[in-house]
VOGU-3710 file (C-alpha; in Angstrom, 3 decimals, decimal comma):
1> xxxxxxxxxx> -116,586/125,360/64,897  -116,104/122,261/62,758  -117,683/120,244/65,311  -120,738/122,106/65,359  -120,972/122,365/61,347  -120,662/118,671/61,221  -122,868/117,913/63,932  -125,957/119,599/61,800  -126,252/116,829/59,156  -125,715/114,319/61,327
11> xxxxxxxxxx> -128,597/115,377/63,549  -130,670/115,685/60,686  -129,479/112,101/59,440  -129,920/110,592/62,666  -133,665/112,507/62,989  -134,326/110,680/59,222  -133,588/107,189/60,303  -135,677/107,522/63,824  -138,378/108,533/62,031  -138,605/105,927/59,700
21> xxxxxxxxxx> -137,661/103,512/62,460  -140,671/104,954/64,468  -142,921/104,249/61,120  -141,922/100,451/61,447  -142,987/100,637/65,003  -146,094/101,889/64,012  -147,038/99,830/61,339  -146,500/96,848/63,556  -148,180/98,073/66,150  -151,169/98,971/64,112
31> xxxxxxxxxx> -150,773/95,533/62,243  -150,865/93,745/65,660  -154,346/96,094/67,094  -156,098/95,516/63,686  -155,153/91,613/64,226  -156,519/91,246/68,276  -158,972/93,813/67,666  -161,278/91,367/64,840  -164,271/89,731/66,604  -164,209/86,234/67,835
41> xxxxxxxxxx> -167,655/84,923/66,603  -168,811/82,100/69,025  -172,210/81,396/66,907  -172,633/78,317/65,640  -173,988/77,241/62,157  -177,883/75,708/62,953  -176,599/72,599/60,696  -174,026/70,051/61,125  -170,466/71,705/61,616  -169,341/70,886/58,214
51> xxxxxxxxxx> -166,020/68,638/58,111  -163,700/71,230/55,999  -164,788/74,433/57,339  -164,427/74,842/61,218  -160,376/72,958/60,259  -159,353/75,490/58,406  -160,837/78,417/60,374  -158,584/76,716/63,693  -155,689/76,585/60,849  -155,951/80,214/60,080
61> xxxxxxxxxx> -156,250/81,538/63,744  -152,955/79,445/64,209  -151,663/81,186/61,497  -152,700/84,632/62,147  -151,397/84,185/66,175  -148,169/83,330/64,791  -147,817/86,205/62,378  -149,148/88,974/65,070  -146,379/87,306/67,465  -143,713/87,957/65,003
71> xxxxxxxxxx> -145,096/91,372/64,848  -144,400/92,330/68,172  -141,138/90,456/67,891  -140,023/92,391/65,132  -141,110/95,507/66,960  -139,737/95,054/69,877  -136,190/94,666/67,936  -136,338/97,456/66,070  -137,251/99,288/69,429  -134,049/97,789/70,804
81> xxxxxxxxxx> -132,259/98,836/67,235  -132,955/102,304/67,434  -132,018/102,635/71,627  -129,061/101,158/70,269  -128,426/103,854/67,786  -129,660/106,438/69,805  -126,815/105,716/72,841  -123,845/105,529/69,959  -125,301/109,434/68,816  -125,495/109,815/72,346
91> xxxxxxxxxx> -121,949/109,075/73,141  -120,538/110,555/69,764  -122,217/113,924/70,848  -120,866/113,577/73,898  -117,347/113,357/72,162  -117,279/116,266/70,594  -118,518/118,525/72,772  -115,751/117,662/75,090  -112,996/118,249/72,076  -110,920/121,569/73,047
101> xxxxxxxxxx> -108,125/121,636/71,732  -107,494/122,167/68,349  -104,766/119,936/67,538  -107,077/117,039/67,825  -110,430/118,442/66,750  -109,705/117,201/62,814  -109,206/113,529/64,311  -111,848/113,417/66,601  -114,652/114,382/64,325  -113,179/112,028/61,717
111> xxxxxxxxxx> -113,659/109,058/64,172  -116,977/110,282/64,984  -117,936/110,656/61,748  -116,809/107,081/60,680  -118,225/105,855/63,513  -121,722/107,779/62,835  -121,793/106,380/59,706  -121,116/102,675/60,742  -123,767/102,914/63,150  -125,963/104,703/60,534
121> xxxxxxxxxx> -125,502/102,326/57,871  -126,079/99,471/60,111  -129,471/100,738/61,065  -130,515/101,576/57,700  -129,927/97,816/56,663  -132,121/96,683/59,677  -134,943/98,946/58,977  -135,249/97,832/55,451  -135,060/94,064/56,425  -137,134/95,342/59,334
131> xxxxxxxxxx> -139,911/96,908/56,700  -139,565/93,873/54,220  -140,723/91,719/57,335  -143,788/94,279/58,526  -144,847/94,377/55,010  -144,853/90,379/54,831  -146,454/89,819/58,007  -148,879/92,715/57,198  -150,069/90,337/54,014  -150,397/87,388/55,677
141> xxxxxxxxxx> -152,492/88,923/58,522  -154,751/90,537/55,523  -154,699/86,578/54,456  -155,622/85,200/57,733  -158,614/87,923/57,870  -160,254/86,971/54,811  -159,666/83,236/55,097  -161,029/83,565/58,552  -164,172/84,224/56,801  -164,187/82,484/53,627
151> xxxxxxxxxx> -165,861/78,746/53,052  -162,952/76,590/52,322  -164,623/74,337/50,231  -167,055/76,564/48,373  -165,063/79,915/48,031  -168,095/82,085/49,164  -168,405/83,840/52,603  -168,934/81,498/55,549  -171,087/81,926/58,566  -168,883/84,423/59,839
161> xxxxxxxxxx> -168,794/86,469/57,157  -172,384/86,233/56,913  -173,284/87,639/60,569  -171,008/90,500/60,038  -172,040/90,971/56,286  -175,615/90,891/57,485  -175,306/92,710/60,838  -173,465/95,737/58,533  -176,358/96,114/55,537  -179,173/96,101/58,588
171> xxxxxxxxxx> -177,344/98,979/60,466  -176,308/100,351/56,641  -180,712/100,712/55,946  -181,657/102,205/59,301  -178,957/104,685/59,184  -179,491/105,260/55,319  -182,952/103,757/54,153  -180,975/101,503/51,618  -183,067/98,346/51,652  -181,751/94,931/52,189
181> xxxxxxxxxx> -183,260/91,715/51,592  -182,059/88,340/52,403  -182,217/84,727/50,889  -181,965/81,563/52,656  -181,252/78,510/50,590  -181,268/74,674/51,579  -180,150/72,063/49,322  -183,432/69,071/49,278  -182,510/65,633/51,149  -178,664/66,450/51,435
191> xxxxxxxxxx> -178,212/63,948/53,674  -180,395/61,236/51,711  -178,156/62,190/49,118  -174,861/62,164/50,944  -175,721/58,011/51,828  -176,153/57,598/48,450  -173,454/59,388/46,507  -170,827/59,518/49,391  -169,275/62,039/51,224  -166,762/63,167/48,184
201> xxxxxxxxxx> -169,415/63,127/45,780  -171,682/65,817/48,090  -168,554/67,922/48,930  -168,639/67,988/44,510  -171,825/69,154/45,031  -171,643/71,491/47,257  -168,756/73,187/45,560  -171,143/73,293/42,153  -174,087/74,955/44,189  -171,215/77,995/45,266
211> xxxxxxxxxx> -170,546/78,139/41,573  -173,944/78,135/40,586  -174,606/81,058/43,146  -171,973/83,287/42,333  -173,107/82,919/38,333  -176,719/83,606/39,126  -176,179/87,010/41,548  -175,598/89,954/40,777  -171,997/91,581/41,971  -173,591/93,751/44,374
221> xxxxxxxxxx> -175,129/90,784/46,322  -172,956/88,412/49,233  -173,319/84,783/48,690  -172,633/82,815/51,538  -172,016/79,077/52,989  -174,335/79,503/56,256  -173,735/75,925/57,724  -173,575/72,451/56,409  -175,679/72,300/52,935  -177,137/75,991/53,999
231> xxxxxxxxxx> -176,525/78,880/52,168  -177,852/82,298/51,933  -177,965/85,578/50,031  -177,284/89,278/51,358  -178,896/91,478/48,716  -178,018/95,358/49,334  -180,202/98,231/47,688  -182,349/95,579/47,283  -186,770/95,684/47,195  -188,884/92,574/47,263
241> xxxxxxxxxx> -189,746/92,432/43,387  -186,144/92,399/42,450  -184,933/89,582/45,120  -187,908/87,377/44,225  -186,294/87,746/40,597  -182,995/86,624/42,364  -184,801/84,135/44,386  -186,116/82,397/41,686  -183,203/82,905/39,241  -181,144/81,056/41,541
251> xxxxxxxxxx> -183,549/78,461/42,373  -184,366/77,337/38,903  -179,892/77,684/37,604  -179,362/75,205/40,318  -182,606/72,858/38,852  -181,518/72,614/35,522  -177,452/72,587/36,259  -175,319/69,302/36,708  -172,060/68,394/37,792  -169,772/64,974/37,253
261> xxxxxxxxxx> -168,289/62,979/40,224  -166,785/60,248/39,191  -168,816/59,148/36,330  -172,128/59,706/37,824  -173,923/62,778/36,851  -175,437/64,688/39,940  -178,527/66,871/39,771  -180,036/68,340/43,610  -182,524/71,114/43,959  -183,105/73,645/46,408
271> xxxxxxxxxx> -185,510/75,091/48,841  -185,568/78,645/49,105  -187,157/81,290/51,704  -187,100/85,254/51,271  -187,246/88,193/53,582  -186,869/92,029/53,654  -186,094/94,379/56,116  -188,697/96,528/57,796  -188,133/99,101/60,630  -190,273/96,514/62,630
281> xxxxxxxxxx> -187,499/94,163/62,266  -183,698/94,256/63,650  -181,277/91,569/62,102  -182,431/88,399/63,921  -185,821/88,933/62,960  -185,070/89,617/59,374  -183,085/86,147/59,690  -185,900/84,397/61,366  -188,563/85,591/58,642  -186,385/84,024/55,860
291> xxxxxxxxxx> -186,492/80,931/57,711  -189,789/80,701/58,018  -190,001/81,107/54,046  -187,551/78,409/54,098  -189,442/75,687/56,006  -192,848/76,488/54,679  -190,894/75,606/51,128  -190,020/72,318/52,566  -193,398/71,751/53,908  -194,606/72,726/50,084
301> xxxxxxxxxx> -193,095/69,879/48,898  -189,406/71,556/48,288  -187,423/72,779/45,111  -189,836/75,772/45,555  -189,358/79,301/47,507  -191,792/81,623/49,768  -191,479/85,155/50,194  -192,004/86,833/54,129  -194,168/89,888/53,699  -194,185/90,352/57,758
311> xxxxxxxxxx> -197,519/88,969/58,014  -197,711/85,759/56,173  -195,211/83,244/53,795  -195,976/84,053/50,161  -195,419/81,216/47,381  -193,034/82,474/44,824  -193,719/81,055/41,745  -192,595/81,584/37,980  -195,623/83,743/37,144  -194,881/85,944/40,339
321> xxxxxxxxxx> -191,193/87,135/38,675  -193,269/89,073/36,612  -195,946/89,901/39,146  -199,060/87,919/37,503  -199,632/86,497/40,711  -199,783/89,734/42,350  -202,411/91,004/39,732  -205,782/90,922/39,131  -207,524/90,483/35,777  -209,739/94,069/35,491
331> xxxxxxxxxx> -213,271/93,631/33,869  -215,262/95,929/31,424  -218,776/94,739/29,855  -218,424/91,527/31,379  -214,958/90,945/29,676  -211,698/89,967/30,876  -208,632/92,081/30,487  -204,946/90,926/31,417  -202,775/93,544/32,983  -199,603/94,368/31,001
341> xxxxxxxxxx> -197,232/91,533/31,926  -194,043/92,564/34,209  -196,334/94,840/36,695  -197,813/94,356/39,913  -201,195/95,187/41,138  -202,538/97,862/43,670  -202,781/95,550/46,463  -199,009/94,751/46,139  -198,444/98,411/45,661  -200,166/99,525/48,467
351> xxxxxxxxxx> -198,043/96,590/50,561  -194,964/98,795/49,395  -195,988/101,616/49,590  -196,631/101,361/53,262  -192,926/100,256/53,604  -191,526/103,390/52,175  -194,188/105,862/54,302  -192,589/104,479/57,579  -188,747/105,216/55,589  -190,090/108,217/54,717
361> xxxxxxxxxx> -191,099/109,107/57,714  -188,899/107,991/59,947  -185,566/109,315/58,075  -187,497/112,779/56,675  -186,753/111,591/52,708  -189,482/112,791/50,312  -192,050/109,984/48,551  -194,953/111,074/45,984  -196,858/109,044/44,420  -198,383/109,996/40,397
371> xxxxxxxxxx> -201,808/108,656/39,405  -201,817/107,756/35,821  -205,104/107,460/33,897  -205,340/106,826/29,823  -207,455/109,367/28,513  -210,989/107,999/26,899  -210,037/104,240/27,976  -213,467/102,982/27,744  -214,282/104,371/24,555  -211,291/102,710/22,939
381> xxxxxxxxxx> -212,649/99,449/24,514  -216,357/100,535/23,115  -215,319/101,421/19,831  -211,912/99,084/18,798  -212,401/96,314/20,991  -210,217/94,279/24,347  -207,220/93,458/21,638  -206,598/97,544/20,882  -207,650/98,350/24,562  -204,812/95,955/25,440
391> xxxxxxxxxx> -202,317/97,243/22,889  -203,174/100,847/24,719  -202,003/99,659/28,085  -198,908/98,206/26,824  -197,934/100,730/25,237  -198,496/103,358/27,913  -197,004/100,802/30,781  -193,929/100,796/28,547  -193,628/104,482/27,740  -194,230/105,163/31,849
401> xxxxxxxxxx> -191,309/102,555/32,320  -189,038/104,590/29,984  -189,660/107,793/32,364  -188,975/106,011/35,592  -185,696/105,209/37,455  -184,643/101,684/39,424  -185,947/102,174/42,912  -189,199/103,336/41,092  -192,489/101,066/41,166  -195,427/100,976/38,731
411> xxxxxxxxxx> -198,379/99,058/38,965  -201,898/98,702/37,423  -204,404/99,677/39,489  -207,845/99,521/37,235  -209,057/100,142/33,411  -206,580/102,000/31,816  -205,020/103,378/34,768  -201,639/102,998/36,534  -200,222/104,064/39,426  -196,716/105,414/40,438
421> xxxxxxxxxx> -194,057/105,396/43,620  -191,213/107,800/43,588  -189,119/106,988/46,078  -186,966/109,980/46,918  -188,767/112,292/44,697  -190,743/115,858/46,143  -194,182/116,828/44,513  -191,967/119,300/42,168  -189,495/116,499/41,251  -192,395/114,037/40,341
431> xxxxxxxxxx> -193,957/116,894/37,979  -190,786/116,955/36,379  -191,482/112,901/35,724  -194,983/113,583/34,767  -194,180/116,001/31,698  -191,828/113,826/30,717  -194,301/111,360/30,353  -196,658/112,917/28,955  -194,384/114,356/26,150  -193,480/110,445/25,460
441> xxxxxxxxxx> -197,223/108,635/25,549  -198,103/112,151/23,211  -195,603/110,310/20,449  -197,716/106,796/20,708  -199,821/105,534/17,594  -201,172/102,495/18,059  -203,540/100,875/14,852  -206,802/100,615/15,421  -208,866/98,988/11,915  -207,288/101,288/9,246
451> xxxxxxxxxx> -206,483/103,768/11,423  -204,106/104,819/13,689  -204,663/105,943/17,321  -202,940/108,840/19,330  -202,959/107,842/22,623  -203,336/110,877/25,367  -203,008/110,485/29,208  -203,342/112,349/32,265  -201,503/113,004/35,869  -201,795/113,455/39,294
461> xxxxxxxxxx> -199,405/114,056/42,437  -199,544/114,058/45,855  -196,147/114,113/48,082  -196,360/112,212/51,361  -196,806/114,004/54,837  -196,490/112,578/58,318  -199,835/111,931/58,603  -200,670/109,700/55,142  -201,175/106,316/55,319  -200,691/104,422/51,313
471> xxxxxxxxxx> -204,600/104,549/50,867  -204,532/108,212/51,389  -201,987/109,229/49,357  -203,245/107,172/46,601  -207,012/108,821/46,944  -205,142/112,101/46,812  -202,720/111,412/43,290  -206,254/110,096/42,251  -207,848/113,023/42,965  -205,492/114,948/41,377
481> xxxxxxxxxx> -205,760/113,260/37,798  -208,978/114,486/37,921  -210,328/117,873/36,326  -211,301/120,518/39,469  -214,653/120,106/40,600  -214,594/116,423/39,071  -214,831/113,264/41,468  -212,762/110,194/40,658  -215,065/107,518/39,000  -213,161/104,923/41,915
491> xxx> -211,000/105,017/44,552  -208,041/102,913/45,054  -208,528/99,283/46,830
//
């Protein structure tokens, strides 16, 4: 009877410590799969292999081998550990279920039990060195991972990191319709510069370009070494006008920045192409549309950037950041009006708002569109002249702004009117966004001579279907601003 009483604890005991000793296995194991099971890229960088780079990713591959070796190691001796502790239970059981007499039953199960605990105690210390040793290897294997795609002498992600960085946003928008737009980057006459300055003095440099890129993105986006004096940009949730504001934000910090090497004071410039991703395009083709940005920049003349707008290689330039470029000048008695600065024009609008049809489309999310007009714009212009006409559209562009969310885009489209994309939004959503603006441009004065002018506007809305194309749906917002049985004095571009 003692025998059995006794023998309940130390089953449990002995159940404890094999599970925890089949939790080091595990972890090991696991350790080792997540180890063998990362990707081997065999792409090369199109430049140079750079001299610090492909030496420390053969370092780190060394290193992570070694660790996933002692792994196994480790797990195959704690395997061997707890067969070991598993006979001596074995044998002790075996023990006391041949005790029958009772004379020696007390000193039996005291040897067992002393010898349980021995074992026991011997086992726990070699699962805790055991778990110090996973937990160690475990780290550096994390280590090896991100080393194995890190830049060792810029800090950013290499070429590595880049395919799979890229490769994950592309298969991240088709799934999702989370845009992604990408940024190739050369640095102008590296090599030229390289005889000049010296090998040291262009590693300096290319250490102060990672800086510079890190400081001038935003922490959403993945800056990258791609190869040699490459480097590129992964921009997540990303449209065109807000990487062109990246583009050119990092262009011009890396202009006007300087570094010291040795006395000397080292300016370079860049070259920059741009590309976004369509549901044309798979990740190559996104890739090869930045680089054709990036070479028409270098034909250009260099320190410049072009945009890829699947058709043709636009120049970006500082008046395109805030869309001048992209916008007409809109005429009235022969006169000259400028747009409100910061939007883009209907022919840029209608460029994106064929991109998000196709999203639409293709993933079932809703897109509407609101038509926007200011209500007796040419009689302002009649009666207080272009400055007040101007101060009208400014102030309505502003108060539309202040309704809108991020992924939202408003452009000018003609006199006094404006037109809207709601990405995401149904026709009842986008009502909700009209009455709000119309309850904020109600609250505008604007002076006018010695008085003061309340500024009125009107809506229209018209969801997308399968069957619109980004002139229709604009007609029919238009159309829609309109009182019934009125016709639209224009329609859209």
């Amino acid at each position: 009877m003692a025998a059995l009483l006794l023998t309940g604890p130390i089953s449990s005991l002995v159940m404890v410590n094999f599970v925890c000793a089949c939790l080091v296995l595990m972890i090991g194991f696991v350790s080792g799969v997540w180890l063998f099971g990362i990707p081997r890229s065999k792409s090369r960088p199109r430049s140079s292999p750079d001299r610090h780079g492909n030496r420390a990713s053969d370092e780190a591959n060394q290193r992570a081998l070694i660790a996933s070796t002692r792994l196994k190691d480790l797990a195959s001796t704690v395997a061997s550990d707890v067969n070991s502790h598993a006979l001596v239970v074995g044998e002790l059981s075996d023990i006391l279920g041949s005790v029958e007499s009772d004379d020696t039953i007390d000193v039996t199960v005291f040897q067992a039990i002393g010898k349980m605990v021995t074992s026991n105690t011997e086992l726990q210390q070699r699962l805790e060195v055991a778990e110090q040793q996973v937990e160690s290897q475990a780290t550096a294997l994390l280590n090896q991972k991100t080393a194995a795609r890190t830049d060792a002498l810029t800090g950013l992600a290499n070429r590595r990191g880049f395919d799979d960085e890229l490769a994950r946003q592309f298969d991240r928008w088709k799934q999702t319709g989370h845009l992604v737009s990408l940024l190739i980057m050369d640095i102008d006459h590296f090599k030229k510069f390289n005889d000049t300055h010296g090998h040291q003095a262009g590693d300096e440099v290319l250490r102060h370009v990672g800086s510079q890129l890190i400081a001038a993105t935003r922490e959403t986006d993945i800056a990258c070494r791609y190869g040699g004096e490459e480097f590129a940009i992964v921009m997540p949730d990303t449209i065109a006008t807000e990487a062109i504001q990246v583009a050119e934000r990092v262009r011009t910090t890396i202009e006007h920045s300087s570094t010291r090497f040795d006395g000397k004071v080292l300016k370079v410039t860049t070259s920059v192409g741009l590309a976004q991703a369509t549901h044309q395009h798979d990740a190559k083709q996104m890739l090869k549309q930045a680089d054709s940005g990036l070479y028409r920049s270098k034909e250009a003349g260099r320190n410049c950037g072009h945009f890829h707008d699947g058709s043709q290689c636009i120049p970006i330039t500082p008046g395109m950041v805030g869309w001048k470029s992209y916008t007409q000048p809109v005429t009235l008695t022969g006169a000259a009006v400028e747009p409100f600065a910061g939007l883009p024009g209907g022919n840029f609008f209608k460029d994106e708002l064929r991109r998000r049809i196709s999203e639409s489309q293709l993933f079932g999310v809703p897109l509407s569109v609101m038509h926007v007009e200011i209500e007796g714009y040419e009689s302002i212009w009649e009666q207080f002249g272009p400055a007040v006409a101007h101060h009208a559209l400014k102030s309505v562009a502003r108060s539309i702004n202040n309704t809108l969310c991020k992924m939202d885009l408003l452009a000018q489209t003609d006199q006094g009117e404006f037109i809207v994309m709601l990405p995401g939004s149904s026709q009842a959503e986008a009502t909700q966004v009209g009455h709000r603006l119309q309850a904020v441009v109600s609250g505008c004065l604007i002076p006018a001579g010695e008085q003061q002018l309340e500024l009125k506007v009107h809506h229209g809305i018209a969801e997308a279907d399968v069957h619109d194309t980004a002139s229709d749906l604009m007609q029919r917002a238009q159309y829609a601003t309109c009182p019934v049985g009125n016709q639209p004095r224009r329609t859209p571009a």
